[in-house]
TIKOLLUM-975512 format. One record per residue (C-alpha): y, z, x; residue in one letter; residue number from 1. Coordinates in pm, 1 decimal. Last residue first. Layout:
N
<node py="Y" pz="Z" px="X" code="A" pos="NUM"/>
...
//
This chain:
222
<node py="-170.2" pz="1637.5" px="-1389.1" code="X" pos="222"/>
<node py="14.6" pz="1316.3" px="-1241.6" code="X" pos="221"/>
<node py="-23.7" pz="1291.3" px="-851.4" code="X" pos="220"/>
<node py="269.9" pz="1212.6" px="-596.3" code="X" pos="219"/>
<node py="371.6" pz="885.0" px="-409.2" code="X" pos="218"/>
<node py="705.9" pz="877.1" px="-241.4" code="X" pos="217"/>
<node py="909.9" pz="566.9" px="-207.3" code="X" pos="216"/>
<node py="1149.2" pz="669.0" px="-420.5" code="X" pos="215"/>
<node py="922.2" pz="749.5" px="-701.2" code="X" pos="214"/>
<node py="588.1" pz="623.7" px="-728.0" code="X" pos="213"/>
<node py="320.0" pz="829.3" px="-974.7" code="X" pos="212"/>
<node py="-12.6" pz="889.0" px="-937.5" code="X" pos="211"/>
<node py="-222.5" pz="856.4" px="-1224.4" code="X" pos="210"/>
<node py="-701.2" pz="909.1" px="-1173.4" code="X" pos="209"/>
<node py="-933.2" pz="755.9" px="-1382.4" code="X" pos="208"/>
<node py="-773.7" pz="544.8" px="-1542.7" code="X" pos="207"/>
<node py="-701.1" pz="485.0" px="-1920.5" code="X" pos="206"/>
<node py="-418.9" pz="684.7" px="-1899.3" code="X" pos="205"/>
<node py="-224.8" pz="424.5" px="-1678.6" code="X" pos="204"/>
<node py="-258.8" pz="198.8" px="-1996.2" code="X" pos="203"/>
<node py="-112.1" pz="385.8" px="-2209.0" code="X" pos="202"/>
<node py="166.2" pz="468.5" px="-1947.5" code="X" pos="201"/>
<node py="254.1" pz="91.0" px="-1950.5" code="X" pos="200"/>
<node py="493.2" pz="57.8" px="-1666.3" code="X" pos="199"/>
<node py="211.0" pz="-86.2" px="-1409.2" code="X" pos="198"/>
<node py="66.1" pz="-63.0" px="-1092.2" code="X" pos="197"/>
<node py="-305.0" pz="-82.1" px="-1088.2" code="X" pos="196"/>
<node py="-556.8" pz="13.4" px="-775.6" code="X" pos="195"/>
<node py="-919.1" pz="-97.7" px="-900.4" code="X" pos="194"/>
<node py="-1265.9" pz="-80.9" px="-722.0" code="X" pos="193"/>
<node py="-1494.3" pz="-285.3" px="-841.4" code="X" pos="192"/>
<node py="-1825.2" pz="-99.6" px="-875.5" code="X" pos="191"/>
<node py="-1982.9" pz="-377.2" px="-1082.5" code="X" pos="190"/>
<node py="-2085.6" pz="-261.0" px="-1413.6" code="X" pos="189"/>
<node py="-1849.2" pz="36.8" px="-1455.7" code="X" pos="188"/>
<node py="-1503.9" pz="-74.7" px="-1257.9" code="X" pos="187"/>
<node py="-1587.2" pz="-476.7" px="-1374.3" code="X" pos="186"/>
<node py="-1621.4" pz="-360.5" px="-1710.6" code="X" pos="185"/>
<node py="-1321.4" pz="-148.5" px="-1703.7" code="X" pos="184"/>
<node py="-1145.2" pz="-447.4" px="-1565.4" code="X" pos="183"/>
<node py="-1228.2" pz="-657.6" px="-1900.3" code="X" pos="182"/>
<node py="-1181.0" pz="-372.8" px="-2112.1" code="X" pos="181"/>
<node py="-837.8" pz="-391.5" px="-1985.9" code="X" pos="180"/>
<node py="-807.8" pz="-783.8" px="-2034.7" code="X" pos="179"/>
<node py="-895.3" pz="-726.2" px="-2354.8" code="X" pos="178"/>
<node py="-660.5" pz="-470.1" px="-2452.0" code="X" pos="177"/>
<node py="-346.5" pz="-674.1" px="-2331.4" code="X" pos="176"/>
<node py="-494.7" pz="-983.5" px="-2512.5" code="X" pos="175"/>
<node py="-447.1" pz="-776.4" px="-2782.2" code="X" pos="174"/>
<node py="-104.7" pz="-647.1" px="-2725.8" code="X" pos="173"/>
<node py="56.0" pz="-979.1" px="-2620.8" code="X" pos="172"/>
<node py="44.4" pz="-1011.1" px="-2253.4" code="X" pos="171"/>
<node py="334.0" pz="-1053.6" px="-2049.3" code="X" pos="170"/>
<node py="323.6" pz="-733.8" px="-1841.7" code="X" pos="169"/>
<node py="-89.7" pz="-729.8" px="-1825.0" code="X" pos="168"/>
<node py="-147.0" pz="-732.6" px="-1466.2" code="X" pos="167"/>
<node py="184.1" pz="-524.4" px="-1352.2" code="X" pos="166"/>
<node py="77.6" pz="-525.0" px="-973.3" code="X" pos="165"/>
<node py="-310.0" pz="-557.1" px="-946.9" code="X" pos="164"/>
<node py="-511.3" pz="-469.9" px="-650.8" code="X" pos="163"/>
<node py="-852.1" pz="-502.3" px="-718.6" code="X" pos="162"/>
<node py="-1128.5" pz="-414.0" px="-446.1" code="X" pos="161"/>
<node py="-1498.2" pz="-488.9" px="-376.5" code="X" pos="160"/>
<node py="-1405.0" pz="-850.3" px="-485.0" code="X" pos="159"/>
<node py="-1690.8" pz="-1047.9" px="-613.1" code="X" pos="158"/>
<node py="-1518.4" pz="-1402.8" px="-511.6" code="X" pos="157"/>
<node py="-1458.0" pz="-1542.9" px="-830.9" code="X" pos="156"/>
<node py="-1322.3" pz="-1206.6" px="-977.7" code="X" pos="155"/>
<node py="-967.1" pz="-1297.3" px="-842.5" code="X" pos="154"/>
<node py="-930.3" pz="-1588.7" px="-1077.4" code="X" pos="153"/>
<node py="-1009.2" pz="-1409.1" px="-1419.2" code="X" pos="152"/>
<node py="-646.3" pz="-1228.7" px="-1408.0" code="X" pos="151"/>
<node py="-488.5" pz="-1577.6" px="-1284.9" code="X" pos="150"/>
<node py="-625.5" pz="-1759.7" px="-1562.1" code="X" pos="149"/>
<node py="-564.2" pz="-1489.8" px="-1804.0" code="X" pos="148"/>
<node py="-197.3" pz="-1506.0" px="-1713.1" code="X" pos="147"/>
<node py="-190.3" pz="-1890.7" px="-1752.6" code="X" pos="146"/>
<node py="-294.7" pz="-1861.8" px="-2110.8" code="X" pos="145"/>
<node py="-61.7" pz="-1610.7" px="-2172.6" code="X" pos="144"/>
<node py="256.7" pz="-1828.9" px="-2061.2" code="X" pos="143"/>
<node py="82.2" pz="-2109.5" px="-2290.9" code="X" pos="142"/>
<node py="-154.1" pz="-2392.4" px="-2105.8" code="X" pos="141"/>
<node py="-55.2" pz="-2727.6" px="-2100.2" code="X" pos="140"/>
<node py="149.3" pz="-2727.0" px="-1824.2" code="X" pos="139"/>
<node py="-59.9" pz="-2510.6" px="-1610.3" code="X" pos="138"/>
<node py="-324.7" pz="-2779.1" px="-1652.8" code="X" pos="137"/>
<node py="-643.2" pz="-2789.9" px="-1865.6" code="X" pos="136"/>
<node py="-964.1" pz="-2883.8" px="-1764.4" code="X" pos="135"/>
<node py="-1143.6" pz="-2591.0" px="-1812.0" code="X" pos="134"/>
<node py="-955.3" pz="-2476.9" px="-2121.9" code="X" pos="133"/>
<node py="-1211.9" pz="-2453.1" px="-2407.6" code="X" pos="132"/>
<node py="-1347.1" pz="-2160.5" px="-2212.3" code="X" pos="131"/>
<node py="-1004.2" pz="-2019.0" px="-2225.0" code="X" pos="130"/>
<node py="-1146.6" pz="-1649.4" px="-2394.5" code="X" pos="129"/>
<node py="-1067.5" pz="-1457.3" px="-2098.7" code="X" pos="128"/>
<node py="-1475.2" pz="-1395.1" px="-2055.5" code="X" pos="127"/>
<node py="-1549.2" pz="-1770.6" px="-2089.9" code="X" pos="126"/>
<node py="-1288.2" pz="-1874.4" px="-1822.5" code="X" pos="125"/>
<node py="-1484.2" pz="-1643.0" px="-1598.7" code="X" pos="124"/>
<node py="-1800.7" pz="-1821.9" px="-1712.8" code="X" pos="123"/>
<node py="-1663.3" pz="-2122.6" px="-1601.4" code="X" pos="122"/>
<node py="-1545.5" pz="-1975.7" px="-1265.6" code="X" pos="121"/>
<node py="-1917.8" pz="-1876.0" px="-1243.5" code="X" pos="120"/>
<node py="-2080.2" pz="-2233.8" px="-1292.3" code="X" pos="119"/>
<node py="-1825.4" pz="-2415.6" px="-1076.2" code="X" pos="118"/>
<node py="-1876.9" pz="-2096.5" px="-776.4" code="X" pos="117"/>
<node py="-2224.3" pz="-2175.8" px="-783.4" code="X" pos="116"/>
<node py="-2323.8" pz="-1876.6" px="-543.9" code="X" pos="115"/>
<node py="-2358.6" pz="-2005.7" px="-134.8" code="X" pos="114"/>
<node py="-1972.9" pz="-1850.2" px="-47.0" code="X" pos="113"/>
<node py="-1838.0" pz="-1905.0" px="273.3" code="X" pos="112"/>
<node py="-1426.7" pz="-1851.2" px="299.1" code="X" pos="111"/>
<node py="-1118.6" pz="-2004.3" px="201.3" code="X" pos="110"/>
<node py="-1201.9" pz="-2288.2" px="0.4" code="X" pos="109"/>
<node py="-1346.1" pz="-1987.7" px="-254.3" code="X" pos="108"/>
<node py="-1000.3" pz="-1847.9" px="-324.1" code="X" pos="107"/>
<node py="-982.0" pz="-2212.6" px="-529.1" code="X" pos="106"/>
<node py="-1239.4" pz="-2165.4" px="-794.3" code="X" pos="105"/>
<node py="-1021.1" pz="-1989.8" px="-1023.9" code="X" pos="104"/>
<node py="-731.3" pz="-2252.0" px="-967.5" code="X" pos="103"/>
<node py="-997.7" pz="-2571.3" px="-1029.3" code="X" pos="102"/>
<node py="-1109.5" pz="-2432.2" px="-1328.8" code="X" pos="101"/>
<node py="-762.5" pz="-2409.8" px="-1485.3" code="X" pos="100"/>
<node py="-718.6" pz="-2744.1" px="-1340.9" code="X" pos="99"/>
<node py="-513.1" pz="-2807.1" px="-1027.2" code="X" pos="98"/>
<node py="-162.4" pz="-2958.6" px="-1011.6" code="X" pos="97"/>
<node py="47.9" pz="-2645.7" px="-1105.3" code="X" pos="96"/>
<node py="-129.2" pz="-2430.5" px="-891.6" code="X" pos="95"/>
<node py="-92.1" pz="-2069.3" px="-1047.9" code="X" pos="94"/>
<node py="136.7" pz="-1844.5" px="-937.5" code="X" pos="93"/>
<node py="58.8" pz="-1635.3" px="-1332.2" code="X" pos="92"/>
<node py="360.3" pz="-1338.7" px="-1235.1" code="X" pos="91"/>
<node py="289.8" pz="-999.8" px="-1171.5" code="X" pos="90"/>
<node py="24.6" pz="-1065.8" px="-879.4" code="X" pos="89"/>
<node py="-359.3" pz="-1023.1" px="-929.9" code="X" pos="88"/>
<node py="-506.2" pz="-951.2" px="-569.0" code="X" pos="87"/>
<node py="-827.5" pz="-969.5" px="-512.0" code="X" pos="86"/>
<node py="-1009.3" pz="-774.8" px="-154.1" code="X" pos="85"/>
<node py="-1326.6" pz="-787.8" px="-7.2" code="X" pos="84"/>
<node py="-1380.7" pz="-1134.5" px="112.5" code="X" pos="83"/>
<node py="-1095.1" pz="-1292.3" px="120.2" code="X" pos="82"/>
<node py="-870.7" pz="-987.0" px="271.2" code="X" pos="81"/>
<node py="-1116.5" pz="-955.4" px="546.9" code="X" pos="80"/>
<node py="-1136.5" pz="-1331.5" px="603.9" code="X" pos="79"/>
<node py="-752.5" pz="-1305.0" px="656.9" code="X" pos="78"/>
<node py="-750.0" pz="-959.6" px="821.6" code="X" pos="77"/>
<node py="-1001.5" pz="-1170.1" px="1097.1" code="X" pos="76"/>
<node py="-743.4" pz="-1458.0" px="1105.6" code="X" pos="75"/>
<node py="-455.4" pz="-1228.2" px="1171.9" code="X" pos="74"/>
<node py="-636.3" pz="-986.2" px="1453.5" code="X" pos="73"/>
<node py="-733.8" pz="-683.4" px="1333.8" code="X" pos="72"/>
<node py="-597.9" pz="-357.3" px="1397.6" code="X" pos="71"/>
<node py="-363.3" pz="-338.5" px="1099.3" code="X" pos="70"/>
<node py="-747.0" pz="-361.8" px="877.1" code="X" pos="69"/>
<node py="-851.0" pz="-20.3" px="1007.7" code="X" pos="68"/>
<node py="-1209.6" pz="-95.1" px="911.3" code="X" pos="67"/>
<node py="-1444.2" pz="131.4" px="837.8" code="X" pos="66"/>
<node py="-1477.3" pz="102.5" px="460.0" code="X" pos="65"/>
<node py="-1086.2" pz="21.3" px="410.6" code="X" pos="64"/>
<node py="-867.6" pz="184.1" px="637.4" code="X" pos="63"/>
<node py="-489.9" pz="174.3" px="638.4" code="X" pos="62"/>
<node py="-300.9" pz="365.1" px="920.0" code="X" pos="61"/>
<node py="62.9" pz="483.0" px="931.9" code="X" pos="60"/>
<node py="402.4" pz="336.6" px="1072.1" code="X" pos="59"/>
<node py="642.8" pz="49.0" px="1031.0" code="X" pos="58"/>
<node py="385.7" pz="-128.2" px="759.6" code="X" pos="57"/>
<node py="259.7" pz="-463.7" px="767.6" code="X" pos="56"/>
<node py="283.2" pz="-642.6" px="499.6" code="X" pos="55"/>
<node py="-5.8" pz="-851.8" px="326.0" code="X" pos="54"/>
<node py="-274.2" pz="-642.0" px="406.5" code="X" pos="53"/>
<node py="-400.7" pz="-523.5" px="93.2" code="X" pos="52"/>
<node py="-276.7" pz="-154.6" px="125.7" code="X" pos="51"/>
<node py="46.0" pz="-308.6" px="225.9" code="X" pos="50"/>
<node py="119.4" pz="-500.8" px="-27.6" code="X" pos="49"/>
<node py="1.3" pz="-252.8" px="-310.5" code="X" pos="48"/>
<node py="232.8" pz="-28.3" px="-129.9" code="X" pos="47"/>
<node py="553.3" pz="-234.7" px="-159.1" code="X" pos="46"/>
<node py="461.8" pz="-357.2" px="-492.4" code="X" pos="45"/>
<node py="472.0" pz="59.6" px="-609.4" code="X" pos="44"/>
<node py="768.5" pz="132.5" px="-414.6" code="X" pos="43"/>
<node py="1002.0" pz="254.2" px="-642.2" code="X" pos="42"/>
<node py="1210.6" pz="-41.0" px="-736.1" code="X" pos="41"/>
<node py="1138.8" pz="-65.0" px="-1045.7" code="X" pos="40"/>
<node py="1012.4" pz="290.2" px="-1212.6" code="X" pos="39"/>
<node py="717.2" pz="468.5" px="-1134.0" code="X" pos="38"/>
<node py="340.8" pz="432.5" px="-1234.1" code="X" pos="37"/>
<node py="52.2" pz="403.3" px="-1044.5" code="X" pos="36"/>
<node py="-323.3" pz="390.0" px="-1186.3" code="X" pos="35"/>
<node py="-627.2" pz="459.6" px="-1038.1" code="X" pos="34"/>
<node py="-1003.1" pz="347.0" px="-1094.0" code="X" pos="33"/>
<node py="-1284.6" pz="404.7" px="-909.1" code="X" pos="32"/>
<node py="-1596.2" pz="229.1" px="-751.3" code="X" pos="31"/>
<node py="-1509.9" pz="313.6" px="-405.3" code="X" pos="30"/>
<node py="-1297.5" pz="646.0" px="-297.6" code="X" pos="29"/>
<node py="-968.8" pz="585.3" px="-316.6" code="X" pos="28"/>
<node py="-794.9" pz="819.0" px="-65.6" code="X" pos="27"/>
<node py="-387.2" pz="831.3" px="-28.8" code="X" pos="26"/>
<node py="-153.9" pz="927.3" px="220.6" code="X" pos="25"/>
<node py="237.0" pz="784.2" px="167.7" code="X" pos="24"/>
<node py="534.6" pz="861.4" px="468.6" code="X" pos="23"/>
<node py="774.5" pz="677.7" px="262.2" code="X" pos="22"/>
<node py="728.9" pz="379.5" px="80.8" code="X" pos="21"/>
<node py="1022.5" pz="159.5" px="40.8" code="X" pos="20"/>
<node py="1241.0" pz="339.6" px="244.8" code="X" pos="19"/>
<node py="1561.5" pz="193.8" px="181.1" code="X" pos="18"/>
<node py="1822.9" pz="186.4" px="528.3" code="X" pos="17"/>
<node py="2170.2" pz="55.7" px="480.6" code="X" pos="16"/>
<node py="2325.1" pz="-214.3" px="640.2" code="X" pos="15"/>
<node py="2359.4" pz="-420.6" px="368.3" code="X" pos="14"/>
<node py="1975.8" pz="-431.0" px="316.8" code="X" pos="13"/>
<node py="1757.8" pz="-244.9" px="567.0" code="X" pos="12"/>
<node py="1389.3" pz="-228.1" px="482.8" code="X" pos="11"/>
<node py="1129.5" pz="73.9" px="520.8" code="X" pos="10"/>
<node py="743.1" pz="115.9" px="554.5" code="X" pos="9"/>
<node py="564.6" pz="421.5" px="560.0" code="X" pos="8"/>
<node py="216.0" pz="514.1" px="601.9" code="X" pos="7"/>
<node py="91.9" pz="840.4" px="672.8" code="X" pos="6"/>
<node py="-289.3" pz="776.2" px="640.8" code="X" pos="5"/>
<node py="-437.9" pz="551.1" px="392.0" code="X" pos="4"/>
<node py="-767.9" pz="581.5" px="351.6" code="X" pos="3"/>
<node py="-957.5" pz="322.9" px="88.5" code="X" pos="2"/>
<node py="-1339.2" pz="391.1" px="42.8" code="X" pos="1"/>
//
């Protein structure tokens, strides 16, 4: 379960004040799948960020099982964040000096995991179709083949929760569709929880539940 309680967070830029999300109270409970749309500049990355405790908001409360995670000290948020929550950000960021295999199975220096995290990354790398890439650099991968390298890292360390800001943006249309079926897998199979922003309304239909962002303001759709 995510709670989110009154939260707001604002910037000033040339003097003037932009609430970036403004006074926003959401529940997720676990195992579902929701979808946020709204134009640039609306709030969306703003609230991803804070809901995975990466900025820290001017006001409001996040809770995730029963854990108000802005009343934890920075290294326990940091082992929180590792262990229960993935992020997949809108560009690839993927270490340019590491393998393919070597970028999925880097979240894991971060914490304690006892699975084979070798054999699973390589089975991640089967499910985006790169399993020809394991040793393969950033260099020598195409823009898409870094982008499923960085959707497939985040599922090395069983997330409970996905938060993924524009996942598929420079995806053709079929790998688009594949990486999709890919989360909705995850969402059925393994109760991963999934919070998507994107611009692709098709693909906000295909969850569960739409909000929409719009100056800072999150509302449902339908």
């Amino acid at each position: 379960m995510i709670e989110v309680s009154s939260l707001s967070k604002k910037y000033i830029i040339n003097k003037q004040v932009f609430k970036a999300v403004d006074n926003v109270s959401l529940s997720v409970k676990k195992g579902k799948m929701v979808s946020i749309i709204g134009h640039s500049g609306s709030g969306k990355t703003t609230l991803l960020s804070l809901m995975g405790g990466l900025t820290k908001p001017d006001s409001g409360r996040i809770i995730i099982g029963d854990m108000n995670i802005w009343t934890m000290s920075d290294n326990n948020l940091s082992e929180f964040r590792n262990r229960k929550i993935s992020f997949i950000y809108q560009f690839a960021s993927l270490i340019p000096t590491l393998t393919a295999l070597e970028n999925i199975v880097l979240p894991t220096a971060f914490g304690h995991y006892t699975n084979n995290v070798e054999k699973d990354a390589k089975e991640l790398l089967n499910i985006v179709g790169l399993s020809d890439k394991t040793n393969a650099y950033p260099a020598h991968l195409s823009g898409g083949q870094q982008r499923r390298v960085a959707i497939a890292r985040p599922f090395i360390n069983n997330p409970d929760i996905v938060l993924a800001d524009e996942p598929t943006g420079d995806l053709d249309e079929e790998s688009e569709k594949e990486v999709i079926a890919l989360f909705h897998r995850m969402n059925k199979e393994d109760g991963v929880t999934f919070i998507i922003v994107t611009h692709n309304k098709d693909i906000a239909a295909q969850a569960g539940r739409q909000l929409k962002m719009s100056n800072g303001v999150l509302s449902e759709i339908g």
